[in-house]
VEXLO-509655 format. One record per residue: x negated, y, z negated of N, C-alpha, C, O in turn; residue in three letters. Coordinates in steps of 0.001 Angstrom, whole numbers, padded with zeros to 6 digits, always signed. Layout:
<dokols>
XYZXYZXYZXYZAla...
</dokols>
This chain:
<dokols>
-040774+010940+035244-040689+009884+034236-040678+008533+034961-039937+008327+035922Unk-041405+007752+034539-041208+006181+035411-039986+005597+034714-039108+005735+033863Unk-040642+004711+035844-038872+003655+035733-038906+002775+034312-037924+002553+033603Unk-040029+002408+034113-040774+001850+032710-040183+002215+031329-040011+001501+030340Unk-039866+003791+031577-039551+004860+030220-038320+004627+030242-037604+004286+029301Unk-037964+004861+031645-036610+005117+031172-035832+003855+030815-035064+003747+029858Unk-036072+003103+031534-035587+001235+031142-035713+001111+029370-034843+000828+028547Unk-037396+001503+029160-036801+001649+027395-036200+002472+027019-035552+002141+026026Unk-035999+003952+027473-035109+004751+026688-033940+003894+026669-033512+003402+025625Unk-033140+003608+028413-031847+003330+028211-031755+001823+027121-030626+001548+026716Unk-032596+001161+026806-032431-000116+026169-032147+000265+024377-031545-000166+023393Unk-033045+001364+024809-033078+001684+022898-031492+002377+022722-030772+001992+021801Unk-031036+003418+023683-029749+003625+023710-028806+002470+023203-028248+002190+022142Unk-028890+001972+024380-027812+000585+023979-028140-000154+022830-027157-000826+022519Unk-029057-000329+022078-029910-000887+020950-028289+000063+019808-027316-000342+019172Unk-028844+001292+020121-028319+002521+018928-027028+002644+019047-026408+003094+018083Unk-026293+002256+020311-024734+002514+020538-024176+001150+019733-023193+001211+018994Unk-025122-000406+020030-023855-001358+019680-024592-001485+018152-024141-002361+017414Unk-025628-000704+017688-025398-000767+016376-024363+000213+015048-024122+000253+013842Unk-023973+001030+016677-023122+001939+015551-021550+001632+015598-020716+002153+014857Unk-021213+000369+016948-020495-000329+017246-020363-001353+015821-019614-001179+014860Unk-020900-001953+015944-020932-002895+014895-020700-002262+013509-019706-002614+012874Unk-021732-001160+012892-020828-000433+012427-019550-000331+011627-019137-000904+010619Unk-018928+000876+012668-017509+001305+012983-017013-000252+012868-016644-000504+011721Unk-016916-001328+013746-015764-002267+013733-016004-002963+012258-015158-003799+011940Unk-017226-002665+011192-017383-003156+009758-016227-002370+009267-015105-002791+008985Unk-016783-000894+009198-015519+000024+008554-013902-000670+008623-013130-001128+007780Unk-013872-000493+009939-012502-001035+010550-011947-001819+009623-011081-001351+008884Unk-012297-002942+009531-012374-004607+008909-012222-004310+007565-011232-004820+007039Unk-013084-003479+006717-012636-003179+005541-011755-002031+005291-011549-001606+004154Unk-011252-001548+006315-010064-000386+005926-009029-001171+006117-008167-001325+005252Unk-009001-001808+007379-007648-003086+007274-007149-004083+005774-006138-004524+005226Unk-008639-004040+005620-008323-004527+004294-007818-004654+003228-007218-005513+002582Unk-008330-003129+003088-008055-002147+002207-005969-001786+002481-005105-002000+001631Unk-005802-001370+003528-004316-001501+004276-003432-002729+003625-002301-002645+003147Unk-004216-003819+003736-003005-004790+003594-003154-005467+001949-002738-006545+001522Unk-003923-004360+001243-003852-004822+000228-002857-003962-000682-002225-004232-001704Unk-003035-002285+000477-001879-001111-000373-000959-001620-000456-000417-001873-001532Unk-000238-002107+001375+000881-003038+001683+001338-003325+000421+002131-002744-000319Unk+000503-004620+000284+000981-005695-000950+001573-005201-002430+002313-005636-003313Unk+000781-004021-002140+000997-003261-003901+002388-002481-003731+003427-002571-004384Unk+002014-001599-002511+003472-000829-002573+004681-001992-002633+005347-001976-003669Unk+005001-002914-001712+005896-004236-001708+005999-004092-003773+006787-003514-004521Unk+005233-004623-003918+005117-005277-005551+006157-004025-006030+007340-004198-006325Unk+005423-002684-006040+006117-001317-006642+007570-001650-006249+008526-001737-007019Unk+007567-001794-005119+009129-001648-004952+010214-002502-005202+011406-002236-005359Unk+009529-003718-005214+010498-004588-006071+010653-004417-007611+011712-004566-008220Unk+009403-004071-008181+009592-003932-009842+010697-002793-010087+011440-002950-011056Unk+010906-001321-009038+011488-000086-009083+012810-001084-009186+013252-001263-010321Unk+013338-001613-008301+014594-002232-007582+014938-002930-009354+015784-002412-010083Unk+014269-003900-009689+014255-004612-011115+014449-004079-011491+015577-004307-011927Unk+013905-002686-011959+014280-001713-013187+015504-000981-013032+016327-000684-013898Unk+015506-000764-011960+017055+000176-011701+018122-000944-011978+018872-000802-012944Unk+018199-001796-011359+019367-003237-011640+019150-002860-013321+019630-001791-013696Unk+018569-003562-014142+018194-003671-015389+018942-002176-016119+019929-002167-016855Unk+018187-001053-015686+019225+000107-016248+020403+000618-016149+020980+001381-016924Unk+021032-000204-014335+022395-000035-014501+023446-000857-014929+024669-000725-014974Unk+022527-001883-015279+023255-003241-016510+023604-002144-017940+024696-001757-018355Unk+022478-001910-018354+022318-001160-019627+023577-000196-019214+024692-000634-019498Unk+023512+000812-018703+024088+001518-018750+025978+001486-018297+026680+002493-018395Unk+026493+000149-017826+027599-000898-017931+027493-000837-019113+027733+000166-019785Unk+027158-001790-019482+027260-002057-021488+027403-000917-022199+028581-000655-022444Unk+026533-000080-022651+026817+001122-023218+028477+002057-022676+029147+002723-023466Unk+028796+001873-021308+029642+002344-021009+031087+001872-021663+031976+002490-022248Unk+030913+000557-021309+032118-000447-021788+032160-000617-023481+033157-000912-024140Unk+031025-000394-023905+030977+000068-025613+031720+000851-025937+032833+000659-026425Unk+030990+002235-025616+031568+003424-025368+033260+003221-025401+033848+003261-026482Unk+033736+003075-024567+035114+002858-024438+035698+002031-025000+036835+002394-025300Unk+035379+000793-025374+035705+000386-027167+035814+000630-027964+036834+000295-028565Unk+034849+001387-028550+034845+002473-029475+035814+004004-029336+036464+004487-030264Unk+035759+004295-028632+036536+005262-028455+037742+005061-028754+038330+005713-029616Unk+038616+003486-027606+039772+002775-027781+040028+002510-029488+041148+002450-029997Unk+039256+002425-029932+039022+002070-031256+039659+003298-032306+040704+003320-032956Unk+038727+004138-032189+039170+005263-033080+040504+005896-032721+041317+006143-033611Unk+040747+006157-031486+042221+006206-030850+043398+005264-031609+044478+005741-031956Unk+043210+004558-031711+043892+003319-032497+044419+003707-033863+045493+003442-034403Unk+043133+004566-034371+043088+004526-036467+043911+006434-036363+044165+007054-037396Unk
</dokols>
């Protein structure tokens, strides 16, 4: 094989490697993306969870302290 061939084989190689380079580091770039956008959502989830639990163990204070008003109440009659 001359030196001719192989100079283009190896060129077309490198042609085919940093295009699959380029590529892969596209993927990359949009999976990161994709990453810091779950991030953001799970964050969001977990503060709304945190909100709701506060919020239901308010509720469930009140109803308690009802509860025992009422009760105190009929105890009373």
């Amino acid at each position: 094989e001359s030196l001719s061939a192989q100079l283009e084989l190896t060129l077309t190689k490198a042609d085919s490697e940093q295009l699959a380079r380029s590529i892969a580091e596209e993927q990359y770039s949009d999976l990161e993306k994709e990453k810091t956008m779950i991030e953001l959502e799970v964050k969001e989830l977990i503060a709304r969870h945190k909100s709701e639990m506060s919020d239901k163990a308010a509720q469930i204070t009140q109803l308690e302290e009802l509860n025992q008003q009422m009760t105190s109440s009929l105890d009373q009659k």
